[in-house]
VOPAGU-2260 file (C-alpha; in pm, 1 decimal, decimal comma):
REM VOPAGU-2260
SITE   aa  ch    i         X         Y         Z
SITE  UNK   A    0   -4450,0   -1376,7    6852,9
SITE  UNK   A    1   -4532,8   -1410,5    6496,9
SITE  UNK   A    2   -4333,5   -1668,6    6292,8
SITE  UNK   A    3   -4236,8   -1727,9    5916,4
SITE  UNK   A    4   -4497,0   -2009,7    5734,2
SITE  UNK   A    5   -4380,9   -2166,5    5370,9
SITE  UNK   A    6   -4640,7   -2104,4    5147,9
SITE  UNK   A    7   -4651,8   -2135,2    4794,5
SITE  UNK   A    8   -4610,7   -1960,2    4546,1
SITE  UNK   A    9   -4969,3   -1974,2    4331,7
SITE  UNK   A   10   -4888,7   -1725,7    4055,7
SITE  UNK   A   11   -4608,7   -1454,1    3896,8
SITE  UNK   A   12   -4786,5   -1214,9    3698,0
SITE  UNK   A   13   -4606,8    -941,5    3496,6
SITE  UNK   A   14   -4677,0    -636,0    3551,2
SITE  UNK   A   15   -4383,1    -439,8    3383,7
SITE  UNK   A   16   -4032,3    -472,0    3236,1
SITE  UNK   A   17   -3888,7    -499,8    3537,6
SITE  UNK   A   18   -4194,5    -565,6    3794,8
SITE  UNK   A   19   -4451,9    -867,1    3896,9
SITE  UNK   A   20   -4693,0    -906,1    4110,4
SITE  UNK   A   21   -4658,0   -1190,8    4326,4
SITE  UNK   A   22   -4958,0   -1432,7    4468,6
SITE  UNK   A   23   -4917,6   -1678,3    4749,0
SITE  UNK   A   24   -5131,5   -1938,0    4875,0
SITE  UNK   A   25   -5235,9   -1973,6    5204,2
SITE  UNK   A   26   -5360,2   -2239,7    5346,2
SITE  UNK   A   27   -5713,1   -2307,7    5548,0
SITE  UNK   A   28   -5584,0   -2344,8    5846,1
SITE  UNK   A   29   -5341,9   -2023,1    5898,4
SITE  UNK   A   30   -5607,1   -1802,4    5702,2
SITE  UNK   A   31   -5674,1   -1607,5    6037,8
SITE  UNK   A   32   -5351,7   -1551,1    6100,8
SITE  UNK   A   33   -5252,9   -1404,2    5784,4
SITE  UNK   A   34   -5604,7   -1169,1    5818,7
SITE  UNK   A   35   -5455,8    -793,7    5721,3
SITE  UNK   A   36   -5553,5    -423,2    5703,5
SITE  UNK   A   37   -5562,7    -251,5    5379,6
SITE  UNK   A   38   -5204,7    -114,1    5371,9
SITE  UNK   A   39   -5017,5    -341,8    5597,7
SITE  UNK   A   40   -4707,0    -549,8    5424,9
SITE  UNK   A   41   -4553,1    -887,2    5486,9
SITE  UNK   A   42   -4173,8   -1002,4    5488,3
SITE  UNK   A   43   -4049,8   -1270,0    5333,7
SITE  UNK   A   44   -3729,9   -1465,7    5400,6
SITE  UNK   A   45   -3523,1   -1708,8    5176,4
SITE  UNK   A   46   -3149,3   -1792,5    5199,8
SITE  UNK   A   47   -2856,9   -1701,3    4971,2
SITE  UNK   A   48   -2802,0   -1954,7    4730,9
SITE  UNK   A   49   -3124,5   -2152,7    4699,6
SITE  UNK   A   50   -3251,7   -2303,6    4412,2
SITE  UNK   A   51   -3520,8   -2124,3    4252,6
SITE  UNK   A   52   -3865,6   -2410,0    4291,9
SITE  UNK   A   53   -3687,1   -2502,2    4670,3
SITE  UNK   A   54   -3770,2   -2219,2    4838,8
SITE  UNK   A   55   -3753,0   -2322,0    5193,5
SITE  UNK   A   56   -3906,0   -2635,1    5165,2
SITE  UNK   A   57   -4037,6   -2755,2    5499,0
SITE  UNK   A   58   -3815,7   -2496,9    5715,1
SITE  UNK   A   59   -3449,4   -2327,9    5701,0
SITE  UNK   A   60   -3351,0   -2593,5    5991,5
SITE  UNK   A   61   -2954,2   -2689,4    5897,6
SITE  UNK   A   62   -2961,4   -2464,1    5597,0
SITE  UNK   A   63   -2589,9   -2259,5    5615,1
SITE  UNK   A   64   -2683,0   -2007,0    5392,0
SITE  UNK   A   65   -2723,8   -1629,0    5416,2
SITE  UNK   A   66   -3072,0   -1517,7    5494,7
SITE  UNK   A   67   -3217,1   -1250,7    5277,3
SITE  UNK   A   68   -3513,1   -1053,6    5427,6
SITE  UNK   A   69   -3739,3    -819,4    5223,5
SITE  UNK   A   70   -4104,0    -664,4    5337,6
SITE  UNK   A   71   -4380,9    -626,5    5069,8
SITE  UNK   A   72   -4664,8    -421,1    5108,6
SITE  UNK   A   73   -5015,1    -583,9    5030,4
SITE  UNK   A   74   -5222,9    -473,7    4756,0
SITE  UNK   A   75   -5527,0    -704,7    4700,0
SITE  UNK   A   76   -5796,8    -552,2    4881,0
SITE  UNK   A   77   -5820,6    -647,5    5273,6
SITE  UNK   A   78   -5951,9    -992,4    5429,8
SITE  UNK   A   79   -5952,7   -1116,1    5806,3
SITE  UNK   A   80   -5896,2   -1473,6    5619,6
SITE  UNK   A   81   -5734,2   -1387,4    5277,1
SITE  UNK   A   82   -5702,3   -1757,8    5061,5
SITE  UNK   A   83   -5414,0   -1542,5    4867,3
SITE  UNK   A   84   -5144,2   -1289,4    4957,4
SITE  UNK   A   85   -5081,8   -1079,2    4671,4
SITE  UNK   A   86   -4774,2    -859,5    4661,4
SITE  UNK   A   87   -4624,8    -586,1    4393,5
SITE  UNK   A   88   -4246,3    -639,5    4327,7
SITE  UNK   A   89   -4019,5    -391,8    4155,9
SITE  UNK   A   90   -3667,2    -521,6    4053,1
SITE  UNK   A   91   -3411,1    -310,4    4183,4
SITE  UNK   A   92   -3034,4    -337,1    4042,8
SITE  UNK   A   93   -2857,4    -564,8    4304,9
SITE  UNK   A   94   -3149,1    -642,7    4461,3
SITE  UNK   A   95   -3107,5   -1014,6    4621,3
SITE  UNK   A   96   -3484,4   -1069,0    4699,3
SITE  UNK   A   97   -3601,3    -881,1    4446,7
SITE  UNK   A   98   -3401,5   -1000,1    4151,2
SITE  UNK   A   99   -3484,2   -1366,5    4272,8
SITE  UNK   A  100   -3853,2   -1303,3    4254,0
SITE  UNK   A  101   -3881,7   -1098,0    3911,1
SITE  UNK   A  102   -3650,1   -1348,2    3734,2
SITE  UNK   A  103   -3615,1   -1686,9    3955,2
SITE  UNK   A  104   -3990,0   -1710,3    4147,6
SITE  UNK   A  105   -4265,8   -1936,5    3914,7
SITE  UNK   A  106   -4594,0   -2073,0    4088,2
SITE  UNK   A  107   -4506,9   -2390,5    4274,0
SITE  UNK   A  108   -4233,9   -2289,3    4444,7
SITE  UNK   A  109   -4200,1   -2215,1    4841,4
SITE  UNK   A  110   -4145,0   -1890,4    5055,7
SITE  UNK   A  111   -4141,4   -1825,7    5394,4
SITE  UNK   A  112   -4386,8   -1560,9    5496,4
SITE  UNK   A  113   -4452,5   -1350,2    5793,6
SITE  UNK   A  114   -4811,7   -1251,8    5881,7
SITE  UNK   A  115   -4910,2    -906,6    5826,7
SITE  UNK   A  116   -4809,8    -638,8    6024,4
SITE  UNK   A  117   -4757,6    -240,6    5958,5
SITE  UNK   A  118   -4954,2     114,2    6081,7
SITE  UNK   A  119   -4958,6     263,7    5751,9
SITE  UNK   A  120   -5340,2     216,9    5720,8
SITE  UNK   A  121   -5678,9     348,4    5706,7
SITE  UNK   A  122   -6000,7     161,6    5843,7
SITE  UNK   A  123   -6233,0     247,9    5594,1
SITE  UNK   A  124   -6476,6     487,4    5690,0
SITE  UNK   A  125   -6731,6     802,8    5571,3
SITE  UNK   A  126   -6485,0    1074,6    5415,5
SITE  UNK   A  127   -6272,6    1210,6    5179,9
SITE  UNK   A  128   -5916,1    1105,1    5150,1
SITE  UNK   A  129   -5591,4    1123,6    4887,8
SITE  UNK   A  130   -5256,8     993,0    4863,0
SITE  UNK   A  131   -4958,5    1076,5    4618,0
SITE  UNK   A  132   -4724,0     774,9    4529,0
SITE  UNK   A  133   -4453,6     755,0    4334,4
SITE  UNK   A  134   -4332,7     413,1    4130,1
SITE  UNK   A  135   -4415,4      75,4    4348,3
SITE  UNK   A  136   -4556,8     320,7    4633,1
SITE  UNK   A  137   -4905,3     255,3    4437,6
SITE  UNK   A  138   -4883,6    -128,0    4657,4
SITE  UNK   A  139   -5021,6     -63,4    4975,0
SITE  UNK   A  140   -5288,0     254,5    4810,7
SITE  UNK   A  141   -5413,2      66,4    4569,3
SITE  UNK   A  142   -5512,1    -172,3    4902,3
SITE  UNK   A  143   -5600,2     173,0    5083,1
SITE  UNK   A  144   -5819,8     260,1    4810,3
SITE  UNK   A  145   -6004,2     -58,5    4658,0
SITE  UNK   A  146   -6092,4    -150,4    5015,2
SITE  UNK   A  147   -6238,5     202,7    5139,0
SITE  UNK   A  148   -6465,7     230,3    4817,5
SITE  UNK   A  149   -6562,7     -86,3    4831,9
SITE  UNK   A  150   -6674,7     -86,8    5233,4
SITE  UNK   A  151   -6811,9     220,1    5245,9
SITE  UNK   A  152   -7037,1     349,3    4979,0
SITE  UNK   A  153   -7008,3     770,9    5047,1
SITE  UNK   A  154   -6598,3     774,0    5091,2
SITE  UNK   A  155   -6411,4     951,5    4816,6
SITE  UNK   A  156   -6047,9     841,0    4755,0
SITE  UNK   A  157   -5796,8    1068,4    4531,4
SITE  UNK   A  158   -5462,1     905,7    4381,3
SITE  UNK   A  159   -5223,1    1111,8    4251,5
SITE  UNK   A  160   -4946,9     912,1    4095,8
SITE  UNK   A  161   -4604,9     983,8    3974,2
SITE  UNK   A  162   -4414,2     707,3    3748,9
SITE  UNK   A  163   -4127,0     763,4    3476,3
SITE  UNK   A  164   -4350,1     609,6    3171,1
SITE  UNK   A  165   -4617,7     464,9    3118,5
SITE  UNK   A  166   -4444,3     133,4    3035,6
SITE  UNK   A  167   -4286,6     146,4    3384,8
SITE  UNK   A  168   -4629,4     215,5    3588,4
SITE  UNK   A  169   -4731,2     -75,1    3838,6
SITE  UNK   A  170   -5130,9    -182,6    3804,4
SITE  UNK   A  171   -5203,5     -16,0    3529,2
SITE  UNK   A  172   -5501,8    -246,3    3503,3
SITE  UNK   A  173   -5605,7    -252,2    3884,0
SITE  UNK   A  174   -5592,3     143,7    3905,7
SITE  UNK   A  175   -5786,2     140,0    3554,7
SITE  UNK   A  176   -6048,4     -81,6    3681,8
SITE  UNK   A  177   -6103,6     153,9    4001,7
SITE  UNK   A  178   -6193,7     397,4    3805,0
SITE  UNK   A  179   -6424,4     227,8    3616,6
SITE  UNK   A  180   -6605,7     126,5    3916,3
SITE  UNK   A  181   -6627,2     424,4    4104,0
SITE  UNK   A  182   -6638,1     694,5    3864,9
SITE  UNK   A  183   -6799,4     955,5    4084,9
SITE  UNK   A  184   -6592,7     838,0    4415,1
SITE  UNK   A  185   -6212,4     766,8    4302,2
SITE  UNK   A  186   -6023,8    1070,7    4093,4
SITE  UNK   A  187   -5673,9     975,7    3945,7
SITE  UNK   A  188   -5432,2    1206,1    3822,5
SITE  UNK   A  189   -5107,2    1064,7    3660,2
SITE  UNK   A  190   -4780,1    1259,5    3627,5
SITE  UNK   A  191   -4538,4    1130,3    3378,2
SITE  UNK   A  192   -4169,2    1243,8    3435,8
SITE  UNK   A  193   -4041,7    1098,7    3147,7
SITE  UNK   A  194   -4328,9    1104,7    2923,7
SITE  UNK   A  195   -4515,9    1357,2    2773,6
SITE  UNK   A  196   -4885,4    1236,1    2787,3
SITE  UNK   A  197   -5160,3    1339,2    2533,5
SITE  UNK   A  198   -5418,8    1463,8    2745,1
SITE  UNK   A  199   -5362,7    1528,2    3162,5
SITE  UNK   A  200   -5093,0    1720,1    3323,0
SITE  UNK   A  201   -4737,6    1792,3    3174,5
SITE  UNK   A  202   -4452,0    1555,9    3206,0
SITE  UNK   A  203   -4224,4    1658,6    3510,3
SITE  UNK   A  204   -4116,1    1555,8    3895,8
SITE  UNK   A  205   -4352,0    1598,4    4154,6
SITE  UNK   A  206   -4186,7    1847,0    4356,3
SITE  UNK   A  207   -4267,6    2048,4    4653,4
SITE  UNK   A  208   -4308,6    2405,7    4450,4
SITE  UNK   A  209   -4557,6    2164,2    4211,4
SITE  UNK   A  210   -4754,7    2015,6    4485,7
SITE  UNK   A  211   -4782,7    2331,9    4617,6
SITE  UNK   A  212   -4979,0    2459,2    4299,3
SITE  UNK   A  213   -5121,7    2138,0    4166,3
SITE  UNK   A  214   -5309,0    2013,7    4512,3
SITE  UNK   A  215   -5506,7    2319,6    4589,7
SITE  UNK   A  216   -5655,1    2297,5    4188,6
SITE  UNK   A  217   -5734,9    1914,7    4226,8
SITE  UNK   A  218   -5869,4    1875,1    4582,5
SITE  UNK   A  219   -6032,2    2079,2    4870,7
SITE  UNK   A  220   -5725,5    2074,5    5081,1
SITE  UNK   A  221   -5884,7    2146,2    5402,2
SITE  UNK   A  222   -6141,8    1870,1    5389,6
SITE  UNK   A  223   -5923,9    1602,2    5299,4
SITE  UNK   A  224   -5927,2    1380,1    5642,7
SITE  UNK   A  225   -5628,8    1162,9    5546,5
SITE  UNK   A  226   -5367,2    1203,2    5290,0
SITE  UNK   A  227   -5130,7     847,4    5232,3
SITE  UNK   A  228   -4787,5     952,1    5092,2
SITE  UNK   A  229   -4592,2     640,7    4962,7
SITE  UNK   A  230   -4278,8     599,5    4719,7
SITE  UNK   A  231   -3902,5     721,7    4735,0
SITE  UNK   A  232   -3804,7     930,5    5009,4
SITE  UNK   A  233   -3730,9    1289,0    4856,3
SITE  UNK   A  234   -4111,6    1265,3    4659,1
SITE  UNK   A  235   -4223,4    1139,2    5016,8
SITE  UNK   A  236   -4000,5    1428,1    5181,4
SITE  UNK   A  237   -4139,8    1671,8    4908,7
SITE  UNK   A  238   -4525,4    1598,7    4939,5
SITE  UNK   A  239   -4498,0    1653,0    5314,7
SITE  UNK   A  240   -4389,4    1951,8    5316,9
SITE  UNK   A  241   -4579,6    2068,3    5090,1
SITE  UNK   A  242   -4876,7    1983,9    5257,0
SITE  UNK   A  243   -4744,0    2160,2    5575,4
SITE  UNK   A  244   -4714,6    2505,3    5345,6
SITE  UNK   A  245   -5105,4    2394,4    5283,7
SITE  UNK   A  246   -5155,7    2391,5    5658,9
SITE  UNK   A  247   -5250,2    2048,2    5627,2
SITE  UNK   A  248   -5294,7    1961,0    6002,9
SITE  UNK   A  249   -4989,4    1689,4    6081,9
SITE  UNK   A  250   -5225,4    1427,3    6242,7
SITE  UNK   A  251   -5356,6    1396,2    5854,8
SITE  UNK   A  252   -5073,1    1304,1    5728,3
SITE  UNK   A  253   -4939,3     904,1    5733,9
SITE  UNK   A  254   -4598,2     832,4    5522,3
SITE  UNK   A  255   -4403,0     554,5    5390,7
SITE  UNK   A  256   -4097,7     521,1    5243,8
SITE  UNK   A  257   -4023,5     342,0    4966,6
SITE  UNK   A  258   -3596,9     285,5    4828,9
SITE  UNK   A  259   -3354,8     488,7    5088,0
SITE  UNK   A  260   -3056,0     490,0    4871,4
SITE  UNK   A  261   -2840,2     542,4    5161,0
SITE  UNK   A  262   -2934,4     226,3    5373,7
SITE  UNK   A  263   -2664,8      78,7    5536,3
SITE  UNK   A  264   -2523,7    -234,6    5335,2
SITE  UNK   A  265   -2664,8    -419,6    5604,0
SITE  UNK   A  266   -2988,5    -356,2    5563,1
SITE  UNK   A  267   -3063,8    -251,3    5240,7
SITE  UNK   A  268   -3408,8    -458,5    5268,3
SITE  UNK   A  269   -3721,2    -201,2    5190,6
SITE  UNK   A  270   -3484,1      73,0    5198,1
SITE  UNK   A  271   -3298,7     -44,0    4894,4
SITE  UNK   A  272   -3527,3    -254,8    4700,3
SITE  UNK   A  273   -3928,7    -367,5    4708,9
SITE  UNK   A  274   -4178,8    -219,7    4982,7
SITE  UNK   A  275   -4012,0     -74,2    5270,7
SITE  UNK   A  276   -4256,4      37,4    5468,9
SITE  UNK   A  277   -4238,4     317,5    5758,4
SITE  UNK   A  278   -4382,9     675,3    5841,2
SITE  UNK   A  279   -4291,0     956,9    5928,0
SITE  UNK   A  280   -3940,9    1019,4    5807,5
SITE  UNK   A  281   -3784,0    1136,2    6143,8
SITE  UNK   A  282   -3429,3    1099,2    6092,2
SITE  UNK   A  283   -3175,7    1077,8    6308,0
SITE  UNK   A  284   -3420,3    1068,4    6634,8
SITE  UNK   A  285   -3335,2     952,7    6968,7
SITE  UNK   A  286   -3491,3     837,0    7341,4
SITE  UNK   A  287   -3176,1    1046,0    7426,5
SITE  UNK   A  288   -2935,9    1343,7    7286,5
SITE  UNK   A  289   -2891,9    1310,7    6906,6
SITE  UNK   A  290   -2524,4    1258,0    6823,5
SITE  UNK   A  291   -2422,9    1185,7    7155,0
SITE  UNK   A  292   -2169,2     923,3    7245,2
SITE  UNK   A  293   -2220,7     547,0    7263,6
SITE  UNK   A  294   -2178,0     404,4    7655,0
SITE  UNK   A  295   -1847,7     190,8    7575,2
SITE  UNK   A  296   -1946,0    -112,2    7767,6
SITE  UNK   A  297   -2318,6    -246,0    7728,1
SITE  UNK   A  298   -2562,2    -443,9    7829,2
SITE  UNK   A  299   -2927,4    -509,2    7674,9
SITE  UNK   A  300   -3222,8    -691,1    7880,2
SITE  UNK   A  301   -3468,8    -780,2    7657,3
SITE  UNK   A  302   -3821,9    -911,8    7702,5
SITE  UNK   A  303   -3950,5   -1151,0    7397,2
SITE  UNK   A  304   -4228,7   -1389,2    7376,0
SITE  UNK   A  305   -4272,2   -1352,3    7712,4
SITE  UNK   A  306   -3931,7   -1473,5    7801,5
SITE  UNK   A  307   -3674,9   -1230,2    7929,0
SITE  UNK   A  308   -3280,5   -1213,2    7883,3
SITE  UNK   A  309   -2978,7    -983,5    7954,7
SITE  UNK   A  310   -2703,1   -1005,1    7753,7
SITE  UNK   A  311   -2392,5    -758,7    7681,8
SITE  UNK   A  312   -2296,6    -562,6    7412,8
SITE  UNK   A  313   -2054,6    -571,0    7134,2
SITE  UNK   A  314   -1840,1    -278,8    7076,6
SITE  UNK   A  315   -2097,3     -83,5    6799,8
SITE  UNK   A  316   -2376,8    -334,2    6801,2
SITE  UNK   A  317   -2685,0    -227,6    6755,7
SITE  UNK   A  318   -2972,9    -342,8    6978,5
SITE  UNK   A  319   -3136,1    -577,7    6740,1
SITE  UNK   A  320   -2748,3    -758,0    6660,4
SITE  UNK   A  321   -2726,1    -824,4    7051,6
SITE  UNK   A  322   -3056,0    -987,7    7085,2
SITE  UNK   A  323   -3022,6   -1170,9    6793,2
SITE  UNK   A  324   -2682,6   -1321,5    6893,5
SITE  UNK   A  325   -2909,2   -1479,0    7166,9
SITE  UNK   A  326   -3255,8   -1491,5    7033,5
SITE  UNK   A  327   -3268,6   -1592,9    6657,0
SITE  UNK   A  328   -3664,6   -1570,6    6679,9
SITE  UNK   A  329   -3630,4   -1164,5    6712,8
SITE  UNK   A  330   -3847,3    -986,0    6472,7
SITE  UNK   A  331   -3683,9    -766,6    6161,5
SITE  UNK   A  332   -3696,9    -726,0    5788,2
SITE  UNK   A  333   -3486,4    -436,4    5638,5
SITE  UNK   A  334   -3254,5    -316,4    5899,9
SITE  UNK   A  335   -3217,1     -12,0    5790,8
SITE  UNK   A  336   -3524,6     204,4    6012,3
SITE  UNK   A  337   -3774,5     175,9    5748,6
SITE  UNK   A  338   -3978,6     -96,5    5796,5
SITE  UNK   A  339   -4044,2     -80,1    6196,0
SITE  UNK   A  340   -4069,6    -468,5    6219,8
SITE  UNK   A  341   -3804,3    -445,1    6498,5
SITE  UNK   A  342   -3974,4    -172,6    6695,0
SITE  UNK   A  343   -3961,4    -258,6    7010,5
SITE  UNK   A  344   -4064,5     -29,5    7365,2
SITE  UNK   A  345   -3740,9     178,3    7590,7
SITE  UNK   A  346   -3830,8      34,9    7946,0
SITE  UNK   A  347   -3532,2     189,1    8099,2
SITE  UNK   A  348   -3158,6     344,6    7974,6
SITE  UNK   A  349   -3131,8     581,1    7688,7
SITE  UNK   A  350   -3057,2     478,2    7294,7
SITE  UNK   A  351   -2946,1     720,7    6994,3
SITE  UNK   A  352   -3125,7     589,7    6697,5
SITE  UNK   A  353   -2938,6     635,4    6417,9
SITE  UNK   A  354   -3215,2     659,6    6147,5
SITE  UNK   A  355   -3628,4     605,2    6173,3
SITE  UNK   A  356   -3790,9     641,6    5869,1
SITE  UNK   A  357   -4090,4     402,8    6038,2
SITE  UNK   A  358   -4184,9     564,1    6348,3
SITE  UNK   A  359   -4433,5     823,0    6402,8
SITE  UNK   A  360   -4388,7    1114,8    6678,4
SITE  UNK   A  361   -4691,5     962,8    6877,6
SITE  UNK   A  362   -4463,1     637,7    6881,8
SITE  UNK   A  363   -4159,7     828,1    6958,7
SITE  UNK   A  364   -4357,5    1034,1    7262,8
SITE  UNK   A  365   -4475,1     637,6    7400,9
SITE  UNK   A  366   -4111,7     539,9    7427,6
SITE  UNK   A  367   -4083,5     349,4    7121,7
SITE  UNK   A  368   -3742,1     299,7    6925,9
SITE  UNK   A  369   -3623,1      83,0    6624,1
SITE  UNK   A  370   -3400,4    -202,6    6767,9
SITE  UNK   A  371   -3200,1    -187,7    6496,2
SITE  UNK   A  372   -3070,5     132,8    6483,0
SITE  UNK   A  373   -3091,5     191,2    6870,7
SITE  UNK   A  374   -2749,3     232,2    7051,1
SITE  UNK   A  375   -2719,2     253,8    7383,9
SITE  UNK   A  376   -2588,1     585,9    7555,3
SITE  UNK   A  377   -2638,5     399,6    7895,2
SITE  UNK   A  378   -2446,1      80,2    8048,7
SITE  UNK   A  379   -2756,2     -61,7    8075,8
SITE  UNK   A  380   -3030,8     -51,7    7845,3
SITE  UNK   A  381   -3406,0    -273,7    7883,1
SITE  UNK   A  382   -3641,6    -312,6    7597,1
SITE  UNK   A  383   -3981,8    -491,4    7553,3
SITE  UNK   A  384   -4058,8    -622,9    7229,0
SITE  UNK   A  385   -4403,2    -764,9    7382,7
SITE  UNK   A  386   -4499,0    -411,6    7467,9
């Protein structure tokens, strides 16, 4: 079971106003473990009410506070053995993490990191692939793309990117640079929705009816093998189906969401502020009948690190809350279905999930669910997060 590490922090670099671009250190001798595919993410953990240049220190061991979990996607190109972890962070308005680490975060100080993990990726290889982002949704493409050009000399990568202003786009620089680089093998294509740019497309919102019109003129549809949608839910939501009215085949199409303004207050992680990372946006989906009843007495077996427990449940727990009442060392970020750190695998029983924004129908179809939004409909529910 992976565990948190402090690193440090080795620089904050603005990016924007109100965004940075955080690097981390990592040691020699946890460089394998930190080893990461071009669009995966880390979390990283600190507690309510730490001093900014603390961090964690040596551990959280004895510390009282309130622990504040956020996941980042990765943007530097990939490394089995990365020296640095570089992440893009947007402040969000009541943003814990995220306000911390635009305003409070300076090189020196400590964080406690997770290794890499996430399925929003693509091993580079021969072909032609896109992606539309909106705002900090450029993190984990500009990853996607700097590593596929770079590895693999005939790919073609097109990045169509939506941001309010030009003051307010992330990597301005990094995206620039691409281009420069690979003039005949990256295309870019900025949307301004604020802004009304000299040369390039009009200002405006990506929206489905636009996407419809605008893809078809940019790209051979049909012959893209892999189109990366990343940023807030409804441009997410709108690309898709767009692409579906394109007859873009689904298997071709990987998602992440990026700020779910409805997250629950308990995990408004990824879904409120920074990378929340996921899929397909599913919804309400469920190893069971959606909307149906939760079983009024509970219990959860769980299987974790190889170590196996049964425990039962409090009246509207969620999966995750039970196991963690028992097992502190059980994986999560955000909480709120976005992220799919807490996925874990139905061995027996039937859960309603409440929300998935992370898993993908292939997941779903395996027997997959989110532990934290997973409520049982059973009396007895099992679950393997080994599996």
């Amino acid at each position: 079971m992976s565990t948190f590490h402090p690193l440090r922090v080795a620089s904050v670099d603005r990016l924007t106003d109100d965004s940075v671009a955080l690097t981390i250190a990592v040691p020699p001798e946890l460089r394998s473990l930190y080893g990461y595919a071009p669009g995966q993410h880390i979390a990283l953990r600190r507690h309510r009410g730490e001093d900014a240049g603390t961090g964690s220190g040596t551990g959280t061991a004895g510390y009282t506070g309130a622990e504040i979990r956020r996941t980042y996607s990765l943007c530097a190109p990939a490394s089995d053995a990365p020296a640095t972890l570089r992440v893009g962070i947007r402040g969000i308005e009541g943003g814990d993490f995220s306000t911390y680490a635009v305003k409070e975060l300076a090189p020196g100080d400590t964080v406690d990191v997770l290794p890499p993990t996430g399925r929003f990726v693509l091993a580079p290889r021969h072909g032609h692939f896109a992606a539309v982002v909106g705002g900090s949704g450029i993190t984990p493409v500009l990853s996607i793309a700097a590593t596929l050009l770079e590895r693999e000399p005939e790919a073609r990568f097109c990045l169509i990117r939506s941001d309010r202003s030009t003051a307010s786009t992330m990597f301005l620089e990094e995206v620039a640079d691409l281009k420069d680089r690979y003039p005949h093998r990256f295309q870019l294509v900025t949307v301004l929705s604020r802004e009304e740019q000299q040369s390039g497309l009009p200002s405006g919102r990506l929206d489905t009816e636009r996407l419809k019109q605008l893809l078809p003129a940019l790209l051979p549809v049909g012959d893209i093998e892999g189109w990366y949608l990343c940023g807030p839910l409804g441009l997410v939501e709108g690309a898709s189906r767009a692409m579906r009215a394109l007859g873009v085949p689904r298997g071709r199409i990987h998602q992440e969401i990026f700020h779910v303004t409805d997250a629950p207050a308990a995990g408004a992680g990824p879904a409120a502020e920074g990378s929340g990372t996921g899929s397909r946006p599913a919804g309400a989906s469920a190893a069971g009948s959606d909307g149906a009843a939760a079983a009024r007495t509970a219990a959860v077996t769980a299987t974790l690190d190889g170590r196996s427990g049964s425990w039962p449940m409090d009246d509207g727990e969620s999966v995750l809350e039970t196991v963690l009442r028992h097992r502190a060392d059980a994986p999560f970020a955000c909480k709120g279905g976005v992220c799919g750190t807490c996925r874990v695998r139905l061995v027996s029983g039937e859960v309603h999930m409440e929300r998935n924004y992370a898993l993908e129908e292939d997941e779903l179809e395996a027997g997959y669910v989110l532990a934290c939004q997973s409520r049982p409909l059973t009396e007895a529910v099992e679950v393997d997060f080994d599996g």
